[in-house]
Each structure stands twice: as C-alpha cells, then as structure tokens.
Biopython code that builds the backbone (N, CA, C, O; Angstrom):
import numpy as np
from Bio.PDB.StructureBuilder import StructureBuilder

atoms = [
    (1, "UNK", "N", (0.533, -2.042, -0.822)),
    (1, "UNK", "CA", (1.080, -1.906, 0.495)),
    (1, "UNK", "C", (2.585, -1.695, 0.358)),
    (1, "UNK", "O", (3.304, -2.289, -0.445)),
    (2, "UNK", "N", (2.971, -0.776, 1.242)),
    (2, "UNK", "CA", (4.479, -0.489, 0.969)),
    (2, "UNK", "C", (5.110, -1.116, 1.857)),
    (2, "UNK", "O", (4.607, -0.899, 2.959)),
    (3, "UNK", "N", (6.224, -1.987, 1.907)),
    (3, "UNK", "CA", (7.405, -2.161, 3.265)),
    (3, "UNK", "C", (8.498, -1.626, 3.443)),
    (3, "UNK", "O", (9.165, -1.226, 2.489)),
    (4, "UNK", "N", (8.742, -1.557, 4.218)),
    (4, "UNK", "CA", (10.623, -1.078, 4.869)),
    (4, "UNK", "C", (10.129, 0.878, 4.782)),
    (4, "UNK", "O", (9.107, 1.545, 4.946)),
    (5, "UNK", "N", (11.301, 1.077, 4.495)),
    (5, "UNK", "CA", (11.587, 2.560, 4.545)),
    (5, "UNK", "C", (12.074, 2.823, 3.091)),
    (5, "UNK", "O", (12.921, 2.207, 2.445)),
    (6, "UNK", "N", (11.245, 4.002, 2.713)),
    (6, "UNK", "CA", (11.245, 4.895, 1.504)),
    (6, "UNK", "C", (11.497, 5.827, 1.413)),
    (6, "UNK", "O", (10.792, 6.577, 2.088)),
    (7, "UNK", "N", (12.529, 6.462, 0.644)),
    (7, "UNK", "CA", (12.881, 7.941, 0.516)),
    (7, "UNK", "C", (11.940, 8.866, -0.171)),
    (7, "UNK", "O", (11.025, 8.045, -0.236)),
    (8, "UNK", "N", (11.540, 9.717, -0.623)),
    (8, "UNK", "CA", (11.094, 10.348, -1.122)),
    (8, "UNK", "C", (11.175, 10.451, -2.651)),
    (8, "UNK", "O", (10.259, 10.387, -3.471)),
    (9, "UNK", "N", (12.125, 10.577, -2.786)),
    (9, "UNK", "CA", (12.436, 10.075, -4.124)),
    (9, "UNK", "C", (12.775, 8.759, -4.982)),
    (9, "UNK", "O", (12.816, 8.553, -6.194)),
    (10, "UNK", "N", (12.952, 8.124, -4.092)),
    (10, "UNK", "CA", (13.155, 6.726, -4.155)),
    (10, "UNK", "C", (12.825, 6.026, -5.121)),
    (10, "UNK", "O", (11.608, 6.056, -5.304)),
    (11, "UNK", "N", (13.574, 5.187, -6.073)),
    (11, "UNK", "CA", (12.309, 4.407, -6.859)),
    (11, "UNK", "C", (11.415, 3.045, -5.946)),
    (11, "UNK", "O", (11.822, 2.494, -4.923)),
    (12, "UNK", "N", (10.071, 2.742, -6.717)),
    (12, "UNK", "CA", (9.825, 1.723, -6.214)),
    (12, "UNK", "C", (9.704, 0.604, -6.689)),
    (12, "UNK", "O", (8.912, 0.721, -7.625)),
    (13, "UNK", "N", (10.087, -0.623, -6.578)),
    (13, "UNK", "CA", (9.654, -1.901, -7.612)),
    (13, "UNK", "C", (8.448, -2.140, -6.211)),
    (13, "UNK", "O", (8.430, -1.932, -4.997)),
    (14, "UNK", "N", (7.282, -2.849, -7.548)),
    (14, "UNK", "CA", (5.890, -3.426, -7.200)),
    (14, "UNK", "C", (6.066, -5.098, -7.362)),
    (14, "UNK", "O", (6.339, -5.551, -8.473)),
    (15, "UNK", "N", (5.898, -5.985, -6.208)),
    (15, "UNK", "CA", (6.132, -6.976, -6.738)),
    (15, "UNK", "C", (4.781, -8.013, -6.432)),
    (15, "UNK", "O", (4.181, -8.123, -5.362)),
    (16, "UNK", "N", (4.566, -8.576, -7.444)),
    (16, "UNK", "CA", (3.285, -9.858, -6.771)),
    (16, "UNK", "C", (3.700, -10.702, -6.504)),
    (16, "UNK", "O", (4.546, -11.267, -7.197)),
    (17, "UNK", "N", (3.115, -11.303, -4.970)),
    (17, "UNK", "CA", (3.442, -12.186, -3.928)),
    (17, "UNK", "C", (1.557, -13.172, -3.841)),
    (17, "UNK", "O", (0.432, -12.675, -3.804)),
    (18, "UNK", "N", (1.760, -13.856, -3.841)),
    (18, "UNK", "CA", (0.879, -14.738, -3.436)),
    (18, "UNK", "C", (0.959, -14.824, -1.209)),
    (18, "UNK", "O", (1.692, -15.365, -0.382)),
    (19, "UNK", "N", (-0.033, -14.106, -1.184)),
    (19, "UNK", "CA", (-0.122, -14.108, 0.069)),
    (19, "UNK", "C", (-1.732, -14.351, 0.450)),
    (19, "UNK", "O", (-2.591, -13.688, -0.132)),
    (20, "UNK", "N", (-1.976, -15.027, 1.143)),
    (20, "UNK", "CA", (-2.894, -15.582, 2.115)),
    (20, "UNK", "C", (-3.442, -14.686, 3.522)),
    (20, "UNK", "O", (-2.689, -13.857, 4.034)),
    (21, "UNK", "N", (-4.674, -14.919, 4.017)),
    (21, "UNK", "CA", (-5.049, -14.013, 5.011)),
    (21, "UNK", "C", (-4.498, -15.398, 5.935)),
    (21, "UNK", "O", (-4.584, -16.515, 5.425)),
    (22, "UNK", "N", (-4.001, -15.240, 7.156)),
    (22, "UNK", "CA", (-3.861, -16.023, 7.850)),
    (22, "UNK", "C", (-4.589, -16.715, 8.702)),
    (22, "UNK", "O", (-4.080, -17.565, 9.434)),
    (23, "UNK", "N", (-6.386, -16.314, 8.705)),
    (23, "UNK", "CA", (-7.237, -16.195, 9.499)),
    (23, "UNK", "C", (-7.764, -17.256, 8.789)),
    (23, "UNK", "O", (-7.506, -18.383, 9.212)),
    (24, "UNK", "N", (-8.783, -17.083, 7.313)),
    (24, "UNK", "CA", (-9.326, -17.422, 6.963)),
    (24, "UNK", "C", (-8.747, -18.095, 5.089)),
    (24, "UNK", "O", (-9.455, -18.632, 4.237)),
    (25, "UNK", "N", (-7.802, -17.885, 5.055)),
    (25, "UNK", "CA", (-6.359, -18.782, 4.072)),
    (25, "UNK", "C", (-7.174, -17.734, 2.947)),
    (25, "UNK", "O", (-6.889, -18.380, 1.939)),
    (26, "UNK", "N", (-8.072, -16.446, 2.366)),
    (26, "UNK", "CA", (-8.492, -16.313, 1.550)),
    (26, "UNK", "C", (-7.177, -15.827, 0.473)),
    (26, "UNK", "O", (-6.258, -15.203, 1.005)),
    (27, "UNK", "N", (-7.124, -15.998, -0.423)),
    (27, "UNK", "CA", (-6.005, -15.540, -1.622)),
    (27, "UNK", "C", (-6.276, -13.657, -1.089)),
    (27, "UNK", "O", (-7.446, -13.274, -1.057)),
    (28, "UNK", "N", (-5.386, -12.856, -0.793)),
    (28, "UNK", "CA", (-5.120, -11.417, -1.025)),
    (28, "UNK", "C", (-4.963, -10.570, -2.786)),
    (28, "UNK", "O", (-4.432, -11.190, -3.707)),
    (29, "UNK", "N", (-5.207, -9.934, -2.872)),
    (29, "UNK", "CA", (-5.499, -9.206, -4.555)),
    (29, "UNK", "C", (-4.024, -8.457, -4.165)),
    (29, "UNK", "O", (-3.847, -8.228, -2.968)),
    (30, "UNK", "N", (-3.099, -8.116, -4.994)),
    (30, "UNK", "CA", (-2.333, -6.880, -5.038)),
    (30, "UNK", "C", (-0.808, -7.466, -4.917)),
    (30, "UNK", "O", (-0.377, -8.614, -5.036)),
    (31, "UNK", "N", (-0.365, -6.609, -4.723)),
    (31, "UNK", "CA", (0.911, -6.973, -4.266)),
    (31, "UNK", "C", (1.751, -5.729, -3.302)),
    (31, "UNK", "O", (1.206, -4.693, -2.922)),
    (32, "UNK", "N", (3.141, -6.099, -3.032)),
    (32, "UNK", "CA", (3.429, -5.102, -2.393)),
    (32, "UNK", "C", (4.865, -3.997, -2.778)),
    (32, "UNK", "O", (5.835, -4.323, -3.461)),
    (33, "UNK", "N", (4.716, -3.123, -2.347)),
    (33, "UNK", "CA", (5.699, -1.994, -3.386)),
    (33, "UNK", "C", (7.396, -1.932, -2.259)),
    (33, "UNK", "O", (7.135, -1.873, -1.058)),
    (34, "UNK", "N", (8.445, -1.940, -2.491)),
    (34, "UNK", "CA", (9.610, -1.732, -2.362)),
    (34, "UNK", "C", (10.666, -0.832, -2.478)),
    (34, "UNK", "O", (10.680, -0.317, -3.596)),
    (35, "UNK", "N", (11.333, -0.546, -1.925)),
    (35, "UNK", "CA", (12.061, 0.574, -2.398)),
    (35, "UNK", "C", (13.702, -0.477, -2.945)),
    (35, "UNK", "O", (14.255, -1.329, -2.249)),
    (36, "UNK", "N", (14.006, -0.147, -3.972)),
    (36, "UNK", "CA", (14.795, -0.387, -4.625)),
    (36, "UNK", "C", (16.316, -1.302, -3.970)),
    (36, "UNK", "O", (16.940, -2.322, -4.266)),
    (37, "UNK", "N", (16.393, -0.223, -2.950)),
    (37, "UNK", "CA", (18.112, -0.564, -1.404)),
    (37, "UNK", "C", (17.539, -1.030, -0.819)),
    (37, "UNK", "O", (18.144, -1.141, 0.248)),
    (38, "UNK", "N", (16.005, -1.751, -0.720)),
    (38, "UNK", "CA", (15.698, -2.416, 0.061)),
    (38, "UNK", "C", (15.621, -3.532, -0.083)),
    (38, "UNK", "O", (15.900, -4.333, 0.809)),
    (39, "UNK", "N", (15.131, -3.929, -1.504)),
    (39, "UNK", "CA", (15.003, -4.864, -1.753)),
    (39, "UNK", "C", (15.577, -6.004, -1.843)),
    (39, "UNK", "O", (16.272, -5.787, -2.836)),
    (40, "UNK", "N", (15.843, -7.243, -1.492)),
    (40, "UNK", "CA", (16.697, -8.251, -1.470)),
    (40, "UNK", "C", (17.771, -8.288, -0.502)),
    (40, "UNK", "O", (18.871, -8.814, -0.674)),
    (41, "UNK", "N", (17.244, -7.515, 0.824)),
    (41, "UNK", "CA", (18.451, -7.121, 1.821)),
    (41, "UNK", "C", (17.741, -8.622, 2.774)),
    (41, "UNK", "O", (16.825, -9.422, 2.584)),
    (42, "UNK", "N", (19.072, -8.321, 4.128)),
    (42, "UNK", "CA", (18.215, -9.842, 5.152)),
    (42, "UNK", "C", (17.055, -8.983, 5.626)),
    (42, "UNK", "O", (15.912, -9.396, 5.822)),
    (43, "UNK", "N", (17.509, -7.679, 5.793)),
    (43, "UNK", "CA", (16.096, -7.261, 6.714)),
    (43, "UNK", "C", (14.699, -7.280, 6.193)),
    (43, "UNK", "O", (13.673, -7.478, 6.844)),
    (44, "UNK", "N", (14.850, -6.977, 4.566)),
    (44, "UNK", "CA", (13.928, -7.435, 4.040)),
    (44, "UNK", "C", (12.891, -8.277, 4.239)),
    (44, "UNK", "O", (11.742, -7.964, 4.554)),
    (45, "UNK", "N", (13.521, -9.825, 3.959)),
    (45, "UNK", "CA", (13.210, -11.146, 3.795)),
    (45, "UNK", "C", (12.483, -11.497, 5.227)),
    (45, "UNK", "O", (11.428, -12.127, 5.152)),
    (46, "UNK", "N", (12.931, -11.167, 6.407)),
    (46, "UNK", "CA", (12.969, -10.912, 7.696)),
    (46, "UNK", "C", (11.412, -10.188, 7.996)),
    (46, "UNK", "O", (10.553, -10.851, 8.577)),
    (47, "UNK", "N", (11.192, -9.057, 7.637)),
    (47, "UNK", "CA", (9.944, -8.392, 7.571)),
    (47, "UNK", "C", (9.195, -9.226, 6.733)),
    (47, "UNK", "O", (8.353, -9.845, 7.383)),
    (48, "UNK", "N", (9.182, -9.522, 5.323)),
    (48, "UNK", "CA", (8.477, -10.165, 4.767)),
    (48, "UNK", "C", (7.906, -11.590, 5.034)),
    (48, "UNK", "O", (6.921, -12.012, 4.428)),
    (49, "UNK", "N", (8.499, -12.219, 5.861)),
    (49, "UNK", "CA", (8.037, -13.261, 6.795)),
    (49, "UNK", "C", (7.466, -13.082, 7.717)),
    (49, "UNK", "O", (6.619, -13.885, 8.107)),
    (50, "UNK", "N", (7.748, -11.990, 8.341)),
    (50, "UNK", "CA", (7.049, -11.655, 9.364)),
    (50, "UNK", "C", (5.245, -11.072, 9.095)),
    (50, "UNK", "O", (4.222, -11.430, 9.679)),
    (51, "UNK", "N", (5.390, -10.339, 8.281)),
    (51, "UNK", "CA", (4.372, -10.254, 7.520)),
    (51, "UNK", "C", (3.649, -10.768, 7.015)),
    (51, "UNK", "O", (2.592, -10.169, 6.818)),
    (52, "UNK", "N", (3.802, -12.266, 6.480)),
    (52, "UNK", "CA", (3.091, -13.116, 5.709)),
    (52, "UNK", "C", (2.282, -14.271, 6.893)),
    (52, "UNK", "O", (1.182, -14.822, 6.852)),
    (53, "UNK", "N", (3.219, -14.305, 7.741)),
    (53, "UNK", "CA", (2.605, -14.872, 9.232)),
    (53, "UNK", "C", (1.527, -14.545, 9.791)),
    (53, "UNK", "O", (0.751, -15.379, 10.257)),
    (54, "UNK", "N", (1.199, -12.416, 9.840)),
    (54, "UNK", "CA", (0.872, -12.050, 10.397)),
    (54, "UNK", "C", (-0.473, -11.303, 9.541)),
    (54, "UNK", "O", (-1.425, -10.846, 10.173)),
    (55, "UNK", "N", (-0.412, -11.257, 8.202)),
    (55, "UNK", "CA", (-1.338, -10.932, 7.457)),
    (55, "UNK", "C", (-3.061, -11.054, 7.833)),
    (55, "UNK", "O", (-3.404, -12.177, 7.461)),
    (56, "UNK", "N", (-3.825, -10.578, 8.214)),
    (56, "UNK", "CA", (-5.164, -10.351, 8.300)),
    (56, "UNK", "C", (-5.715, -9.708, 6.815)),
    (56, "UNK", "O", (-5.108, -8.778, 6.284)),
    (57, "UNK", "N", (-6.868, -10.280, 6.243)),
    (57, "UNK", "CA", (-7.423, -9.734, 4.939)),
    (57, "UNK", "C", (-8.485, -8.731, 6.110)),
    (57, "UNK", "O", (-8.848, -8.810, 7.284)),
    (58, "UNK", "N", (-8.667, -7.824, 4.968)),
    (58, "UNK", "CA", (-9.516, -6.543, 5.255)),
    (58, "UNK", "C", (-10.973, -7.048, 6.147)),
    (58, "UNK", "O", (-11.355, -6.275, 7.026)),
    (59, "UNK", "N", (-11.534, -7.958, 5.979)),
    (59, "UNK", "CA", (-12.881, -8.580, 6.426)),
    (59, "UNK", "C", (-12.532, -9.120, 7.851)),
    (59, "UNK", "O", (-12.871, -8.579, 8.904)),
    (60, "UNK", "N", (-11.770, -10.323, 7.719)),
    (60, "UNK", "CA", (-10.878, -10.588, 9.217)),
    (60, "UNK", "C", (-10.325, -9.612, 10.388)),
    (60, "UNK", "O", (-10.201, -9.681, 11.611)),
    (61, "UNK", "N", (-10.125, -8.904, 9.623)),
    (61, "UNK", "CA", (-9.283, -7.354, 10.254)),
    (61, "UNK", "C", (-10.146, -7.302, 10.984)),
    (61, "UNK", "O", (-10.296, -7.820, 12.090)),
    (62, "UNK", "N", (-11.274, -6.149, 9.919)),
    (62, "UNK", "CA", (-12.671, -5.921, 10.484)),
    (62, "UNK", "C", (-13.606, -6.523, 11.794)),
    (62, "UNK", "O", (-14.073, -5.829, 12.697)),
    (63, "UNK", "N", (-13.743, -7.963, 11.646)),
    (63, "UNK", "CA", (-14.109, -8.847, 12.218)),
    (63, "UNK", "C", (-13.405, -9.056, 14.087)),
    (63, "UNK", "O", (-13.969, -9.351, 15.140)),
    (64, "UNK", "N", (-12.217, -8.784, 13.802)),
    (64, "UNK", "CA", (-11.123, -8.784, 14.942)),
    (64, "UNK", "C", (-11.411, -7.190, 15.988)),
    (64, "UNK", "O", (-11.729, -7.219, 17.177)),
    (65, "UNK", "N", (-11.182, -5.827, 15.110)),
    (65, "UNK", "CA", (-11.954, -4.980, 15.823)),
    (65, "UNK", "C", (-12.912, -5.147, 16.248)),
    (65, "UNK", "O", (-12.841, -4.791, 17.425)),
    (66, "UNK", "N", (-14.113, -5.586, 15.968)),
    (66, "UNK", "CA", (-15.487, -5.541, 16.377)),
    (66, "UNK", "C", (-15.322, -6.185, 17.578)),
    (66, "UNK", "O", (-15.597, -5.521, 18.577)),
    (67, "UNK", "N", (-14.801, -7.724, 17.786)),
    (67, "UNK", "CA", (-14.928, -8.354, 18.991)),
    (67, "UNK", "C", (-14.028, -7.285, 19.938)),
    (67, "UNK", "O", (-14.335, -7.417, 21.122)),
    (68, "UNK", "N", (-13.254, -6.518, 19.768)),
    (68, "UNK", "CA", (-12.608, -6.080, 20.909)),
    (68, "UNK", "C", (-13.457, -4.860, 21.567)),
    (68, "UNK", "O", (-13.047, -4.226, 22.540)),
    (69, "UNK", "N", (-14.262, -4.699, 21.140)),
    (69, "UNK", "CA", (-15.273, -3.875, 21.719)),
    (69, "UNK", "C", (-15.928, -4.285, 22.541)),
    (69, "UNK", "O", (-16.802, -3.579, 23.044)),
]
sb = StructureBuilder()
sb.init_structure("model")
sb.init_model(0)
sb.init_chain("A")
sb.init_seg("    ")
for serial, (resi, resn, name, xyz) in enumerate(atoms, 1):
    if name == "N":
        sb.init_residue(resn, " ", resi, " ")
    sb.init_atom(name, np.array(xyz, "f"), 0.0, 1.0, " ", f" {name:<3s}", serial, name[0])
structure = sb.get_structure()
C-alpha cells in the first residue's frame, strides 16, 4: 500500500509496520511503501495514524460492503 504523494520517479522506501485490522484486531501481512520527502515529515506521522485507526483487513472490508446493501 502506498501513502502520501509520489512522483513518478521518485524513490520508494518499503517499510514493515505491524498494523492490526481495527474491526477484528487480525495481524495485516505487508507493509507500506513511501516516497522518500515524505517520509518522516509531520504530515506523514499524521496520515499514518490516521490510518492505523482506520484500517479495515480485506475480509472486514468485504463484510462492511455487503451490509450496506
């Protein structure tokens, strides 16, 4: 998963984060990719909280569409 804004050319650092579905606490596989001027900025840290709050795993996700039908 990528965050912030990426140039095109950009490099990216990949970093592993221990993140949680927020629904169902399951451990997430992966990590998430960065762009380099982004990394370690406030806005960063800022999104990345926000994100970790807001995280749904793929099944939960799933689960969440269906009822809105």
């Amino acid at each position: 998963m990528i965050i912030g804004k990426t140039g095109p050319n950009e490099k990216r650092i990949k970093i592993n984060l221990d993140i949680n579905c927020t629904n169902c606490n399951c451990k997430v596989p992966g990590g998430i990719q960065v762009s380099e001027s982004y990394y370690e900025t406030e806005e960063f840290e800022k999104e990345l909280e926000q994100f970790k709050k807001n995280y749904l795993c793929g099944k939960c996700r799933d689960e969440k569409r269906v009822a809105k039908r």
